[in-house]
Backbone as CSV, one residue per row, in Angstrom:
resi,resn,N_x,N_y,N_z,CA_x,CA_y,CA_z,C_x,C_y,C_z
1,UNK,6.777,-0.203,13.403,6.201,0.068,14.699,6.673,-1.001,15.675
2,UNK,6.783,-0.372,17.242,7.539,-1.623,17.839,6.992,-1.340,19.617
3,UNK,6.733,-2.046,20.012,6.643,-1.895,21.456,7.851,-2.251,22.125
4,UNK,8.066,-1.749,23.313,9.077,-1.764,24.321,8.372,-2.905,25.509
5,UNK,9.135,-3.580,25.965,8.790,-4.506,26.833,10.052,-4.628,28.054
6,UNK,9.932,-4.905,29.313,11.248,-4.775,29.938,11.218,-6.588,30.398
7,UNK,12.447,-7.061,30.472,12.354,-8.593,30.654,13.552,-8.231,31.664
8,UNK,12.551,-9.040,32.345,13.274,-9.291,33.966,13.674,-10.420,34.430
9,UNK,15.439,-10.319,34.205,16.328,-11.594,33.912,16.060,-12.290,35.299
10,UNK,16.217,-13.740,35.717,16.219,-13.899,36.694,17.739,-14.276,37.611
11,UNK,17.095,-13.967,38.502,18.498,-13.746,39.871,17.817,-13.364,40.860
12,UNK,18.024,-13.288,42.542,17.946,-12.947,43.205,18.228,-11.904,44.331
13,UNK,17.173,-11.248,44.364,17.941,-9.490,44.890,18.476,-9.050,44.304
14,UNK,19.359,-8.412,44.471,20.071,-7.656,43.716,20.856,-7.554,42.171
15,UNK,21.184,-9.168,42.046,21.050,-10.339,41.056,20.242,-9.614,40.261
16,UNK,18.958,-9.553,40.016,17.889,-9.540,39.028,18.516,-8.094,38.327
17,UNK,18.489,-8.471,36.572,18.737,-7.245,35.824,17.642,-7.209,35.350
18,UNK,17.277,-5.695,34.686,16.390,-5.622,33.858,16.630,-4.717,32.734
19,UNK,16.018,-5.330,31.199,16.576,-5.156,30.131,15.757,-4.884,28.989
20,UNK,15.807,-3.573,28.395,14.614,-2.983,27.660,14.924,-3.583,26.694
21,UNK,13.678,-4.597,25.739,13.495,-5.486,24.640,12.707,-4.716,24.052
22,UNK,12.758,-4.328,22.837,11.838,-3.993,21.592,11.786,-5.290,20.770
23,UNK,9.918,-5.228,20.593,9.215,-6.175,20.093,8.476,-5.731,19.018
24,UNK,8.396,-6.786,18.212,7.769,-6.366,16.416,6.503,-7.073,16.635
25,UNK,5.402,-6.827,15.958,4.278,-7.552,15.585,5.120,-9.154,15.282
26,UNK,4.688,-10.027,15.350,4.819,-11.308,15.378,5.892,-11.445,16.176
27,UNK,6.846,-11.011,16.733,7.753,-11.549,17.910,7.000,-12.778,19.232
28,UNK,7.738,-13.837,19.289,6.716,-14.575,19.830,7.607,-14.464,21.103
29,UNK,7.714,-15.154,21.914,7.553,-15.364,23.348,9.145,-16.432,23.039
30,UNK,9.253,-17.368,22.180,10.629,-17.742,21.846,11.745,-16.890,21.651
31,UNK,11.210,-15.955,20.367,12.716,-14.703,19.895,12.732,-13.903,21.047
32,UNK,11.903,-14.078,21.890,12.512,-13.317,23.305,13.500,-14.055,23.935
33,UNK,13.099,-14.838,23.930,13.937,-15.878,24.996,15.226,-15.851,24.328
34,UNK,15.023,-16.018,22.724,16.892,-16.307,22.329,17.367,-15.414,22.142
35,UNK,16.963,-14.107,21.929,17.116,-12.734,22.193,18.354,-12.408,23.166
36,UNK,17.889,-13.704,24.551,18.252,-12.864,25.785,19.282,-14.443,25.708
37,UNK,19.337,-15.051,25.113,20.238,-16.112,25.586,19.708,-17.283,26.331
38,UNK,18.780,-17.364,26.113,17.897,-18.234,26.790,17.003,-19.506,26.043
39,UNK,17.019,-20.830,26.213,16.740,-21.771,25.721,15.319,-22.049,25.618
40,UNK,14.369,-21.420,24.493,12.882,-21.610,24.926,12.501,-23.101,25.107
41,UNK,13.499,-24.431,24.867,12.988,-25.294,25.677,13.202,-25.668,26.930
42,UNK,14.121,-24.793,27.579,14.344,-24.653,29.007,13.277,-23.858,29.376
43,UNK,12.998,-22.767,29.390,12.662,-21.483,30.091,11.024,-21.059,28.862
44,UNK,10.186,-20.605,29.941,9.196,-19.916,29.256,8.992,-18.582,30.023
45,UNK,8.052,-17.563,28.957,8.120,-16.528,29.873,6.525,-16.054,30.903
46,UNK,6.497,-15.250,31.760,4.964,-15.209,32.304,5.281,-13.677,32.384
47,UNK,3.964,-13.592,32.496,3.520,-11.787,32.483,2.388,-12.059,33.996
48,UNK,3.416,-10.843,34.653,2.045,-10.776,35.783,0.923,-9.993,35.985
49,UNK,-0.172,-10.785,36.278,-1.655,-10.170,35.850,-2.132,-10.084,37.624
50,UNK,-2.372,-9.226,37.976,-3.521,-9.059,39.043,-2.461,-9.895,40.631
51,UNK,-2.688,-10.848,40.976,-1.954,-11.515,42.352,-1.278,-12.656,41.429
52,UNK,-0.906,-13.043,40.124,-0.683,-14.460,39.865,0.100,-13.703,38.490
53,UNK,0.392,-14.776,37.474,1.517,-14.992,36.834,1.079,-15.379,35.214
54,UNK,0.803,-15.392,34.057,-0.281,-15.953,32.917,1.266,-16.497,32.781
55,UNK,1.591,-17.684,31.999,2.366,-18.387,31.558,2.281,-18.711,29.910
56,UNK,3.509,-18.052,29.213,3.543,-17.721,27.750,4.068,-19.264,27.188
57,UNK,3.552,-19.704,26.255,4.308,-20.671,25.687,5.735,-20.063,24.182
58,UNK,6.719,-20.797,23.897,7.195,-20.314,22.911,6.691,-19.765,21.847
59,UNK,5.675,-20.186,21.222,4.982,-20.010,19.907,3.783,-18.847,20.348
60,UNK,3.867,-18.333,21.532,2.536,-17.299,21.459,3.277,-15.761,21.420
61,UNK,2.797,-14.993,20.634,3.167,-14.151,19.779,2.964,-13.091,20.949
62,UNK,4.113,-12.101,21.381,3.793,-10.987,22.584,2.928,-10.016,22.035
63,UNK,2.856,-9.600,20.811,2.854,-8.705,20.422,1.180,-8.356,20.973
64,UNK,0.798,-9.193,20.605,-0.890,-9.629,21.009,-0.907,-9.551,22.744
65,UNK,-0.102,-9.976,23.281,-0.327,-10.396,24.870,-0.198,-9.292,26.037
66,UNK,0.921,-8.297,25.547,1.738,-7.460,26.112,1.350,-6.153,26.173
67,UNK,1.458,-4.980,27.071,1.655,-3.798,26.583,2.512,-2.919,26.909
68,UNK,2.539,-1.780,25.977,3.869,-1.584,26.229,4.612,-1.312,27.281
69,UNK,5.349,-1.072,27.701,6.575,-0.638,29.055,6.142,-2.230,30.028
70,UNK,4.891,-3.016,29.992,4.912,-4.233,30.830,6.359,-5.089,30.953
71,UNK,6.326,-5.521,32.326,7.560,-6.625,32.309,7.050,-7.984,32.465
72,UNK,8.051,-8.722,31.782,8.246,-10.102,31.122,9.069,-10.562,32.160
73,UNK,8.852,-12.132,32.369,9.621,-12.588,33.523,9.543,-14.317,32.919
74,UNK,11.274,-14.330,32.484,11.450,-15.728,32.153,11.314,-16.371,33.483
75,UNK,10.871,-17.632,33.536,10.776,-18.800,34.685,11.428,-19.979,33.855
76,UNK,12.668,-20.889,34.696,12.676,-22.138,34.278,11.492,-23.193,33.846
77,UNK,11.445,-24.228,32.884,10.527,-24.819,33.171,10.399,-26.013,34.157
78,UNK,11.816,-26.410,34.383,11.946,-27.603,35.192,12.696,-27.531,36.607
79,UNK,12.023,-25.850,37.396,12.631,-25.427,38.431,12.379,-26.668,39.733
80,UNK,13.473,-26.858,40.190,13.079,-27.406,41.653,13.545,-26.745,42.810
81,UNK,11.760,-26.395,43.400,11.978,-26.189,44.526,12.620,-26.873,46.014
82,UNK,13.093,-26.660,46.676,13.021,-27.234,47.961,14.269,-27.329,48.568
């Protein structure tokens, strides 16, 4: 059994791809990230809830967090603004 999740690479405008991930019971929030090429000690992922953003750590398991067709949105962790 597997849920579908869409992870929404980052880029800007037009930039931004998006990329249907199938997820297993215990898939955590890391095998996403290296999944996609992405360094879970660089980058974590957030799921957006309501006006704001919940922020996933590597080790928390989607399978539990997510539902299905929701999108996933890696964020740097050490973005600078300005």
């Amino acid at each position: 059994m597997s849920k579908k999740v869409t992870l929404i690479m980052p880029g800007a405008g037009e930039d931004r791809e998006a990329r249907d991930a199938p997820i297993e019971p215990g898939t955590t929030a890391a095998d996403l990230l290296k999944a996609a090429n992405l360094d879970p000690e660089q980058w974590l992922l957030q799921l957006r809830r309501g006006d704001g953003f919940i922020s996933l750590s590597g080790g928390d398991v989607l399978w539990d967090r997510v539902q299905e067709g929701e999108k996933v949105f890696p964020a740097a962790k050490n973005m600078t603004v300005g």
